[in-house]
C-alpha positions as CSV (number, residue, x, y, z in Angstrom):
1,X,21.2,-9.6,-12.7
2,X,17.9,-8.9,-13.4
3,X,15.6,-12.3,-13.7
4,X,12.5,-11.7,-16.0
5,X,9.0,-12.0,-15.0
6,X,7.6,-16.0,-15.3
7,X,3.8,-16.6,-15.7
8,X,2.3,-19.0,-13.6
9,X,-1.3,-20.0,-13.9
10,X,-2.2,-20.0,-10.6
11,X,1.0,-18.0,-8.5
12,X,3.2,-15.5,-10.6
13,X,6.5,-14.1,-9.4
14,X,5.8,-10.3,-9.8
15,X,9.4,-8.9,-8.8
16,X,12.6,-10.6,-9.0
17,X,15.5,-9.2,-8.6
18,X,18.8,-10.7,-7.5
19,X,22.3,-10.1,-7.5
20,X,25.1,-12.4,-7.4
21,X,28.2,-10.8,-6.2
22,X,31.5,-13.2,-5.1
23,X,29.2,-16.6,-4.3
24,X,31.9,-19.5,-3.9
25,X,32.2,-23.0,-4.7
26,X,30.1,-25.0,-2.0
27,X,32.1,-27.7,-0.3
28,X,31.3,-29.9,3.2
29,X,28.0,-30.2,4.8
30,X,24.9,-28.0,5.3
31,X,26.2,-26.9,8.9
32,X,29.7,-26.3,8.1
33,X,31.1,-22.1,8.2
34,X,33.4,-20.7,5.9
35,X,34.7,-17.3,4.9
36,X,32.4,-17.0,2.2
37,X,29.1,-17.8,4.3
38,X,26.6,-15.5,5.7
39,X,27.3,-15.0,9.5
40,X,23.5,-14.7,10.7
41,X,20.4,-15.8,9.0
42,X,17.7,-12.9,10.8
43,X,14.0,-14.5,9.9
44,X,10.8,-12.3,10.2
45,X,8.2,-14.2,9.3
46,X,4.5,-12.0,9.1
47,X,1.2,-13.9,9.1
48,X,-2.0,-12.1,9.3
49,X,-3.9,-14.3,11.3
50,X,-6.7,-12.5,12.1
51,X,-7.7,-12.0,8.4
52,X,-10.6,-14.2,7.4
53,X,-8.1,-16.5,5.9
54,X,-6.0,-16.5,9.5
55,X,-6.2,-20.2,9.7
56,X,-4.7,-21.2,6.1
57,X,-2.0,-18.1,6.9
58,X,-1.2,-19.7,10.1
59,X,-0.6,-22.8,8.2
60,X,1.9,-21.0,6.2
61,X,3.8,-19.9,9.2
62,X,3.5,-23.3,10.5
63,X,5.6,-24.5,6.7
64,X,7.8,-21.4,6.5
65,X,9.3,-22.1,10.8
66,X,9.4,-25.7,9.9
67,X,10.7,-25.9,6.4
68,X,13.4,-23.0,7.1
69,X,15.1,-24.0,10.2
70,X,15.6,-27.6,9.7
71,X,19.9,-27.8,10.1
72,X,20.6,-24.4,10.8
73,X,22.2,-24.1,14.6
74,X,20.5,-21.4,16.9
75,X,24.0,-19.5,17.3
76,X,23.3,-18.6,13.1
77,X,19.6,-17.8,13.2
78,X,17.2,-15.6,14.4
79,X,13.7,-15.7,14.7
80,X,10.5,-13.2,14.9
81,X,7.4,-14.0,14.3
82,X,4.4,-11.5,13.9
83,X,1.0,-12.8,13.6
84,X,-2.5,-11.9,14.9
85,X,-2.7,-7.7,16.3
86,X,1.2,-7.7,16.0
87,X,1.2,-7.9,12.4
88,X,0.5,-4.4,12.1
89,X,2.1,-1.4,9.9
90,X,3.9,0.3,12.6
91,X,5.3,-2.7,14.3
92,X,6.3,-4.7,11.7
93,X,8.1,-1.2,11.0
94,X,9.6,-1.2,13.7
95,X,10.5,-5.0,14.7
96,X,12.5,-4.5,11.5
97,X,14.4,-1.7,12.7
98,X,15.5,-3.7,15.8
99,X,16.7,-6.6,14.0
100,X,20.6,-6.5,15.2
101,X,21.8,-7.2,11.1
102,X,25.7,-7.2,10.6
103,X,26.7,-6.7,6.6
104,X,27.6,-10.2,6.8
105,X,24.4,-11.2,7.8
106,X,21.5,-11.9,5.1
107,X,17.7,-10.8,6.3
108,X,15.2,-13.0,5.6
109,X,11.0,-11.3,5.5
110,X,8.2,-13.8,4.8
111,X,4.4,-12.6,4.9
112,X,1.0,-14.6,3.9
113,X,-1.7,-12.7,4.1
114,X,-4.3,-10.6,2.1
115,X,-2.8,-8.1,-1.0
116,X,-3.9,-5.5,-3.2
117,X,-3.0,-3.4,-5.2
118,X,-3.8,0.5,-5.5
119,X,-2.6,3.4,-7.8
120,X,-0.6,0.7,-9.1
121,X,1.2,0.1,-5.8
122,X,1.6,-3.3,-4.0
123,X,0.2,-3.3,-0.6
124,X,0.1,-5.7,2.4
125,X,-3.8,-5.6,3.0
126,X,-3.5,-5.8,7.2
127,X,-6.5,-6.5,8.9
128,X,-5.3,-4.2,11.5
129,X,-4.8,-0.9,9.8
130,X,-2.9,0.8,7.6
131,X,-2.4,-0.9,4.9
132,X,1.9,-1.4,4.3
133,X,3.1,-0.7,1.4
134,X,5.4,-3.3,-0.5
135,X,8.4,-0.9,-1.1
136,X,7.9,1.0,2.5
137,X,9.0,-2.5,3.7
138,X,11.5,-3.4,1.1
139,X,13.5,0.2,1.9
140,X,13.3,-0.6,5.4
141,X,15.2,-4.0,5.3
142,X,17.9,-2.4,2.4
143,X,18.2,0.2,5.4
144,X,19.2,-2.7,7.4
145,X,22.6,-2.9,5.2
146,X,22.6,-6.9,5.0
147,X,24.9,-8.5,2.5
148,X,21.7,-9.8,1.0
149,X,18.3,-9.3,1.4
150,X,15.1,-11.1,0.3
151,X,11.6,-10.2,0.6
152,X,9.1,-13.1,-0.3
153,X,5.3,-12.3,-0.4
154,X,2.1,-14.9,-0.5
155,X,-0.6,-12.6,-1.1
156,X,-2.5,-11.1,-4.1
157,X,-1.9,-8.0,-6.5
158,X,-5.4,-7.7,-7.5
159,X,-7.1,-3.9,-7.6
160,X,-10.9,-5.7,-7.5
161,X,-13.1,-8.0,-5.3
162,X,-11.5,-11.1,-6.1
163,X,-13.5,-14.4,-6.8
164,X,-13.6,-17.8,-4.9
165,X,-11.6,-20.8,-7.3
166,X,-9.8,-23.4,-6.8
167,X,-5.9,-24.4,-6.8
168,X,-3.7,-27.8,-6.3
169,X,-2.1,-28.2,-3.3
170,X,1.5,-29.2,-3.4
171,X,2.7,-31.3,-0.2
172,X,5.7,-30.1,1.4
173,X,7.6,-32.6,4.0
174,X,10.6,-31.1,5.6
175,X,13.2,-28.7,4.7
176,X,16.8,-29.6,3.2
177,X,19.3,-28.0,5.0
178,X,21.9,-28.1,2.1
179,X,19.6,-26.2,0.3
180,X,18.9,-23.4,2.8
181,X,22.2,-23.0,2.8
182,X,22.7,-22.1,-0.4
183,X,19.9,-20.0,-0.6
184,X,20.3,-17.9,2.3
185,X,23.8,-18.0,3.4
186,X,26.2,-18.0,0.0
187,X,24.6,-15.3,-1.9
188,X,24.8,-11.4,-1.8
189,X,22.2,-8.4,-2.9
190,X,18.4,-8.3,-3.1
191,X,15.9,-10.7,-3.5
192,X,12.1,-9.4,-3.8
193,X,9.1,-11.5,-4.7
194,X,5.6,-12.1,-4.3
195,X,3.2,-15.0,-5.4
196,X,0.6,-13.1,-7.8
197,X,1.5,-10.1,-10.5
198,X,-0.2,-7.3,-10.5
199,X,-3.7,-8.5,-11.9
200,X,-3.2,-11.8,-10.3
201,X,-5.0,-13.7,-7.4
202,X,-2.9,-15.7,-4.8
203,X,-4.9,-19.5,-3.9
204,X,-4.9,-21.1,-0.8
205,X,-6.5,-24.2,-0.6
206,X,-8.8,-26.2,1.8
207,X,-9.9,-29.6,1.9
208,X,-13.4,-30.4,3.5
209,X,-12.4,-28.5,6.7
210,X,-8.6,-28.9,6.5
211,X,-6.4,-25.7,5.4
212,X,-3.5,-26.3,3.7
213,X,-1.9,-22.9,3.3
214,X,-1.1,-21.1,-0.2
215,X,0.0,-22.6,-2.5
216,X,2.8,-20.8,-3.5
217,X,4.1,-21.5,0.4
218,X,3.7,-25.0,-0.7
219,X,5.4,-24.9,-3.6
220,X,8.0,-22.9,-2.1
221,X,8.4,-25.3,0.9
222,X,8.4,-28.4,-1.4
223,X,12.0,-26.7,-3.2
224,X,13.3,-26.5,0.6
225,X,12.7,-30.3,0.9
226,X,14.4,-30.7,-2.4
227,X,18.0,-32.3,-3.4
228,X,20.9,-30.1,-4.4
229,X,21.2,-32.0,-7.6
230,X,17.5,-31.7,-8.5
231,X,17.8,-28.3,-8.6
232,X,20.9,-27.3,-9.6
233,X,20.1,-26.6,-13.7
234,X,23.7,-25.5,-14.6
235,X,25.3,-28.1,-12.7
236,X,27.9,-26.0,-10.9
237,X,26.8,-27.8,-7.5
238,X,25.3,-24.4,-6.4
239,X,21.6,-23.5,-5.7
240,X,21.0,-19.8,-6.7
241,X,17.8,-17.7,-6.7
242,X,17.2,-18.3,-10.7
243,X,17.0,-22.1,-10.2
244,X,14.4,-21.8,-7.2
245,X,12.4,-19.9,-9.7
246,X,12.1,-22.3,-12.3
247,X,11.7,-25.4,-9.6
248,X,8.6,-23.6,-7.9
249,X,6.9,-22.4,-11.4
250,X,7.0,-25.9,-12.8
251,X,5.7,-27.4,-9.9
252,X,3.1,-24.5,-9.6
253,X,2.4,-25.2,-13.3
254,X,2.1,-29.0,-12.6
255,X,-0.1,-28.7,-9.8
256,X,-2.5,-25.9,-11.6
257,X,-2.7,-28.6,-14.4
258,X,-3.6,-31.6,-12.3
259,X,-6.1,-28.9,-10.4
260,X,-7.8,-28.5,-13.9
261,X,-8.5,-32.1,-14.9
262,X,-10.4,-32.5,-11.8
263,X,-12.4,-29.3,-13.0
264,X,-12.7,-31.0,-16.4
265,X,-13.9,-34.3,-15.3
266,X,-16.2,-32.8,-12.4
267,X,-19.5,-33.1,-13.6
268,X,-21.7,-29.5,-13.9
269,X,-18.7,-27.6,-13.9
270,X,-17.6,-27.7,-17.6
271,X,-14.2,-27.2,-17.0
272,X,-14.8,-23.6,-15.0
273,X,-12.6,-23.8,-12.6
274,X,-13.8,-20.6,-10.4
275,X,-16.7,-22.1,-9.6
276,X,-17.1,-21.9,-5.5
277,X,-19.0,-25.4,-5.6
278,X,-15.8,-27.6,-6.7
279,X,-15.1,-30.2,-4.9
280,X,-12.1,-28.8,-3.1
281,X,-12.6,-24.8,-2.6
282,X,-10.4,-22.2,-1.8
283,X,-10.1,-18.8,-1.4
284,X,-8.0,-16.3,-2.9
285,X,-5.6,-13.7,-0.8
């Protein structure tokens, strides 16, 4: 199925595409195995560190390790990282095509960093050049054959010099295990998204000298820490892909809104909420 594009004020989804083949009833606790589960979980998590927003990406590395692996066993997970001069074109490439993924497996690719886009294609904006484009990566992970695949992105789609604003920060704690599960392990095909449209500007946030990380990782990482129940719209006791959508847009929405009253009731600012001289700023990916 084919999910449609949700605004968000301050992260957009820009692709989102998942398919739901065969995903059976959930039964037992988050480290139980059945015939039905993914075999492996392969993680590749990308931070650009050595951007000039390398500390608030690290941050999101920091959330996505922590908020991920909470509950899943070592003998069904496996981890790369690639931040700082490893987060390059050619090994990212190339890490990818190592990854040992069975078609019972599901590959997992996380990246915070800069984005752009040109001749209206998305790019991964590496400090250490080339740039990598969005479907170069995609095609190499469908390569990989996995039963399903998901691509998630915190980085802009902007084709100009963005502007410094401002964002709310959602607080993650730790991850639910229950819900990885059901997110990464029950479900089959494709999933591909990134925090900003194409026109859209990806926040981070910072807090006197404190990064916090984006805030679509935040939001993302708060629907890890979340309750089956909570999330589950269509109360078939299952978490699919559709449902994490809606979860992190409303609290994206929620967080932009509580973001703007502090705008609105800052004094001198009158209720511009781009203005570099808030009292919490941020800069954009």
């Amino acid at each position: 199925m084919r999910c449609e594009k949700m605004n968000l004020r301050v992260a957009k989804f820009a692709v989102c595409t998942v398919a739901f083949l065969g995903v059976a009833a959930l039964e037992g606790t988050a480290l139980a195995q059945d015939e039905h589960d993914a075999r492996m979980l392969h993680v590749l998590i990308i931070g650009d560190t050595d951007a000039d927003i390398g500390e608030s990406v690290a941050e999101d590395v920091h959330n996505i390790r922590r908020h991920m692996f909470a509950g899943v066993p070592g003998h069904r997970r496996r981890i790369e990282t690639l931040i700082g001069k490893n987060a390059n074109r050619a090994f990212i490439l190339r890490t990818v095509s190592s990854l040992p993924v069975r078609p019972t497996d599901t590959l997992f690719c996380y990246y915070a960093g800069h984005g752009r886009i040109t001749r209206r294609r998305h790019q991964l904006d590496l400090t250490h050049r080339p740039v990598l484009v969005r479907e170069t990566l995609l095609a190499a992970m469908r390569n990989k054959g996995a039963r399903l695949t998901v691509l998630i992105t915190d980085c802009c789609a902007f084709d100009v010099p963005p502007q410094e604003g401002l964002a709310a920060c959602l607080q993650p704690r730790f991850g639910n295990p229950e819900v990885i599960r059901h997110l990464f392990f029950r479900h089959h095909g494709v999933v591909d998204i990134n925090s900003a449209q194409q026109g859209q500007l990806a926040w981070q946030l910072q807090v006197g000298e404190t990064d916090l990380g984006g805030i679509f990782t935040n939001a993302f990482c708060s629907l890890l820490n979340g309750s089956v129940p909570s999330i589950d719209r269509n109360t078939d006791r299952q978490v699919d892909w559709q449902e994490c959508f809606g979860k992190v847009k409303l609290a994206t929405e929620q967080g932009f809104l509580e973001f703007k009253n502090t705008c609105n009731n800052t004094p001198n600012l009158q209720g511009d909420c781009t203005l570099s001289h808030c009292p919490n700023r941020t800069c954009c990916r």
